[in-house]
Backbone as CSV, one residue per row, in Angstrom:
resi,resn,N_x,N_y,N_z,CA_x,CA_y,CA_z,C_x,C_y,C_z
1,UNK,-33.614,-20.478,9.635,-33.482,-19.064,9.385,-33.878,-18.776,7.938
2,UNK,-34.533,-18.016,7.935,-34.857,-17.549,6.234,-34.058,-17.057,5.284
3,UNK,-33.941,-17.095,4.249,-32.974,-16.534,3.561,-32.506,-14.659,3.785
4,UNK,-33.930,-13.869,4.286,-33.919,-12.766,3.884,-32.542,-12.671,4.944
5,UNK,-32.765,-13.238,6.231,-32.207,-12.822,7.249,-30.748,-12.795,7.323
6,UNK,-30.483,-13.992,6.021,-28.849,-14.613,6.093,-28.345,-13.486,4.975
7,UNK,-29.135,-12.478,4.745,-28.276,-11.364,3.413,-27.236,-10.796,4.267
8,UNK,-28.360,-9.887,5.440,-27.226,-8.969,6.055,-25.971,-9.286,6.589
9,UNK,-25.751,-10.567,7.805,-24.508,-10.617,7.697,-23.457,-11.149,7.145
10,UNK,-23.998,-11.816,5.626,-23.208,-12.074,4.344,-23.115,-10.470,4.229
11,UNK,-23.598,-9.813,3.873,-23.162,-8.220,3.291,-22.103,-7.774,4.037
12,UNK,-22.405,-8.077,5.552,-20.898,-7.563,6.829,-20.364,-8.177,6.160
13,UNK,-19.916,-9.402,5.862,-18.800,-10.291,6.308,-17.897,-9.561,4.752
14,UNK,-18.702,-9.535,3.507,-17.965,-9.602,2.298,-17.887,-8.056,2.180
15,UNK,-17.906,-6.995,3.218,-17.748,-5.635,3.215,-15.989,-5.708,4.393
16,UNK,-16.441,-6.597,5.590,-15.275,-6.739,6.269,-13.876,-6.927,5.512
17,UNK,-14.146,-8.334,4.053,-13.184,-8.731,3.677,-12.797,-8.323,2.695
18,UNK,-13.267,-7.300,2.185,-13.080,-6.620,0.772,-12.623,-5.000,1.145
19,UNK,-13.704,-4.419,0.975,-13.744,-2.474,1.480,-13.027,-2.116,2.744
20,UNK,-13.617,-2.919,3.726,-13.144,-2.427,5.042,-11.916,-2.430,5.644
21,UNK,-11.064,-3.733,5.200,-10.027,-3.968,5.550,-8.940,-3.109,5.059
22,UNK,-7.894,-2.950,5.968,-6.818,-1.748,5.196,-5.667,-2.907,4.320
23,UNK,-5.839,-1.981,2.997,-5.358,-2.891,2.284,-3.639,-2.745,2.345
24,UNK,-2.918,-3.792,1.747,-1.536,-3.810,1.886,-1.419,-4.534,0.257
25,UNK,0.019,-4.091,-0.224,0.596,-4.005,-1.288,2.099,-4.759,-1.496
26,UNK,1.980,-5.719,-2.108,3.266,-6.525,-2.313,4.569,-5.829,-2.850
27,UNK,5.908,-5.625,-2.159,6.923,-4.699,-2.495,7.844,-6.141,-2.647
28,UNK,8.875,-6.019,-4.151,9.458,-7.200,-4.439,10.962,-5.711,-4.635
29,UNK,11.944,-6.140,-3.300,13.367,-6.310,-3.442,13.957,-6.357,-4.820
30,UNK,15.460,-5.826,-4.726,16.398,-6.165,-6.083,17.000,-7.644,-5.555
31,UNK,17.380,-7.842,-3.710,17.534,-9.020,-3.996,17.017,-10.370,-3.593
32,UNK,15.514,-10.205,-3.902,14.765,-11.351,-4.229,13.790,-11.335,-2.897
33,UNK,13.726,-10.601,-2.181,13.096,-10.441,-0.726,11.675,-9.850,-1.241
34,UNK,10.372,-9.776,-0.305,9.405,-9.224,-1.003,8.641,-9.022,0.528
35,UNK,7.715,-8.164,0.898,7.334,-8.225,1.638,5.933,-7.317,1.339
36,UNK,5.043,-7.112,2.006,3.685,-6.591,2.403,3.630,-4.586,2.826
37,UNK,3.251,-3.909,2.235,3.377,-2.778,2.704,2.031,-1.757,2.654
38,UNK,2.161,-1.141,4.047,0.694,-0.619,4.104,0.440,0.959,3.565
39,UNK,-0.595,1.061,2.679,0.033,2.513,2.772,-0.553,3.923,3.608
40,UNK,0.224,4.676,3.025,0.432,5.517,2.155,1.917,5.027,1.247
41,UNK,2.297,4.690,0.527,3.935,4.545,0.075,4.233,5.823,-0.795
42,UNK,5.093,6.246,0.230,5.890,7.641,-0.056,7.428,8.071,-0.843
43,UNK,7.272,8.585,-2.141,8.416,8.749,-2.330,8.929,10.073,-2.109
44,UNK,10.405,10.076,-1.652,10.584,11.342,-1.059,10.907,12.637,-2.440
45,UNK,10.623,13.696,-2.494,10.984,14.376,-3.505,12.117,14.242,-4.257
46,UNK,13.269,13.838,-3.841,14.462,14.102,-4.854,14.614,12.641,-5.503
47,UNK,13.778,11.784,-5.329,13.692,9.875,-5.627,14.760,9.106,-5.221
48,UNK,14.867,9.673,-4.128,16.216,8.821,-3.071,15.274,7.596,-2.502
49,UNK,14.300,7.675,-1.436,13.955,6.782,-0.558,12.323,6.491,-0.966
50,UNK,12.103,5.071,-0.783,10.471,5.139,-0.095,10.244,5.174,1.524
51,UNK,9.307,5.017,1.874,9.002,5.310,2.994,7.239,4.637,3.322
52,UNK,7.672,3.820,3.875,6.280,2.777,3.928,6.223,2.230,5.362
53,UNK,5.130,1.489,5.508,4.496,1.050,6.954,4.492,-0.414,6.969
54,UNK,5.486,-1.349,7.135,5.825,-2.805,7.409,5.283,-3.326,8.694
55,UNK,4.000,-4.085,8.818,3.659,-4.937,10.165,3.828,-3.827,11.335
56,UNK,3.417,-2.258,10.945,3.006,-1.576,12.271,4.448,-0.551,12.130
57,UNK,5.510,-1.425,11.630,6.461,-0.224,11.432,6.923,0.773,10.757
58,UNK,7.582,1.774,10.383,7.667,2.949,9.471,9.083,2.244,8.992
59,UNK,9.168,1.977,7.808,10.600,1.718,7.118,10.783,2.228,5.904
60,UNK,12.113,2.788,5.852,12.733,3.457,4.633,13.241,2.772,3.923
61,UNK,13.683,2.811,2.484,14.302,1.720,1.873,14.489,2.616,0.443
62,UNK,15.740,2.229,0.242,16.492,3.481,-0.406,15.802,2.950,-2.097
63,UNK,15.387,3.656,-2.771,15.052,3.738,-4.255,15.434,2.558,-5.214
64,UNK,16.587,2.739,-5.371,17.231,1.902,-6.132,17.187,0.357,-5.782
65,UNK,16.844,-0.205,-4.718,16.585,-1.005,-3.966,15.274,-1.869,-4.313
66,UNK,14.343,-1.011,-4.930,12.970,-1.464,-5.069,12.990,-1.907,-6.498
67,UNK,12.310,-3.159,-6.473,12.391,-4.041,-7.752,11.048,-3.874,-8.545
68,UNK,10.033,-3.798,-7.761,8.745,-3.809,-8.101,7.701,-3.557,-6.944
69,UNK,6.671,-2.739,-7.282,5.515,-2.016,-6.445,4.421,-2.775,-7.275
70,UNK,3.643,-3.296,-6.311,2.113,-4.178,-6.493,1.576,-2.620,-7.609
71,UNK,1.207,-3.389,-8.915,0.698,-2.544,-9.526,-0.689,-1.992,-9.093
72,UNK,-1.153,-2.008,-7.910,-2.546,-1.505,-7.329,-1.981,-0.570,-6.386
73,UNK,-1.131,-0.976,-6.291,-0.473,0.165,-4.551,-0.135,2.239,-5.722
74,UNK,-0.435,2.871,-4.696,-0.956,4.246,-4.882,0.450,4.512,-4.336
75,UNK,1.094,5.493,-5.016,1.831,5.847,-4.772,2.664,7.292,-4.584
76,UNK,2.861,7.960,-3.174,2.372,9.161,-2.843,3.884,10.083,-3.033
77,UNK,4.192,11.118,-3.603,5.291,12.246,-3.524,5.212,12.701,-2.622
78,UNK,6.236,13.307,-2.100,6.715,13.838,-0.636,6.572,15.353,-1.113
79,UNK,6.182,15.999,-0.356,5.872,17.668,-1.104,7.363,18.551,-0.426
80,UNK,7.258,19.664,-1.118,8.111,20.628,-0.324,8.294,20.839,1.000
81,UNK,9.574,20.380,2.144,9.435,20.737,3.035,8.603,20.515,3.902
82,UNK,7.249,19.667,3.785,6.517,19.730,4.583,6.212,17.937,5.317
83,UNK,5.109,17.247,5.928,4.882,16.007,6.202,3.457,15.779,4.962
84,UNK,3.185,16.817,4.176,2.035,16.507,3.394,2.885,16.010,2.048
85,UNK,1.707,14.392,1.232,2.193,14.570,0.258,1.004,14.225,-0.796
86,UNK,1.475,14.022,-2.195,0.398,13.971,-3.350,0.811,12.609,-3.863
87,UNK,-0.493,11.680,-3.956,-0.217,10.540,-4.239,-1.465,10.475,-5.987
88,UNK,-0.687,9.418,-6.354,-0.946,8.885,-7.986,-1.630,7.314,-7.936
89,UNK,-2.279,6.910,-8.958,-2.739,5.282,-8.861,-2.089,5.043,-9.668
90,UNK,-1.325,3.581,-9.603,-0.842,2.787,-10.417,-0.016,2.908,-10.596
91,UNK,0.713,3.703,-10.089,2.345,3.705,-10.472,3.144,2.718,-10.170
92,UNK,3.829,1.917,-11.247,4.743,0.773,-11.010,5.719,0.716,-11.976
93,UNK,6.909,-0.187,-11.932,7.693,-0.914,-12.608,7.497,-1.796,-13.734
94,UNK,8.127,-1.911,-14.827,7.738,-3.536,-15.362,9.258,-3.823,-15.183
């Protein structure tokens, strides 16, 4: 096979494993637990709860609780009253 031919599905493969894939964000517990979270990660307006997507599921997990947010994970406000919200980059802990 020629080289030209072996670009394109090197280009799929490193578009599959990079861009394409939905990315997930490391959430580290106060007590020592850490797990994977997909987003959108939502905080609710009054900074009681997050609200994130665990392995397909929707889980809440009360504020104070959260030790640290993957400093890449985007992190979205819960708006007035509504299911819409406004999200920020980089928002984390040290």
């Amino acid at each position: 096979m020629r080289p030209s031919r072996l670009f394109i599905p090197i280009l799929l493969a490193a578009a599959l494993a990079t861009g394409c894939a939905r990315n997930t964000f490391l959430v580290h517990m106060d007590d020592g637990s850490q797990f994977y979270a997909t987003p959108p990660i939502v905080l609710s307006q009054d900074k009681t709860y997050y609200t994130f997507e665990v392995n397909g599921v929707k889980r809440v997990v009360d504020f104070d609780k959260v030790y640290y947010i993957d400093r890449a994970a985007q992190i979205c406000w819960e708006n007035d009253g509504t299911q819409a919200f406004t999200c920020l980059e980089a928002f984390y802990y040290y």
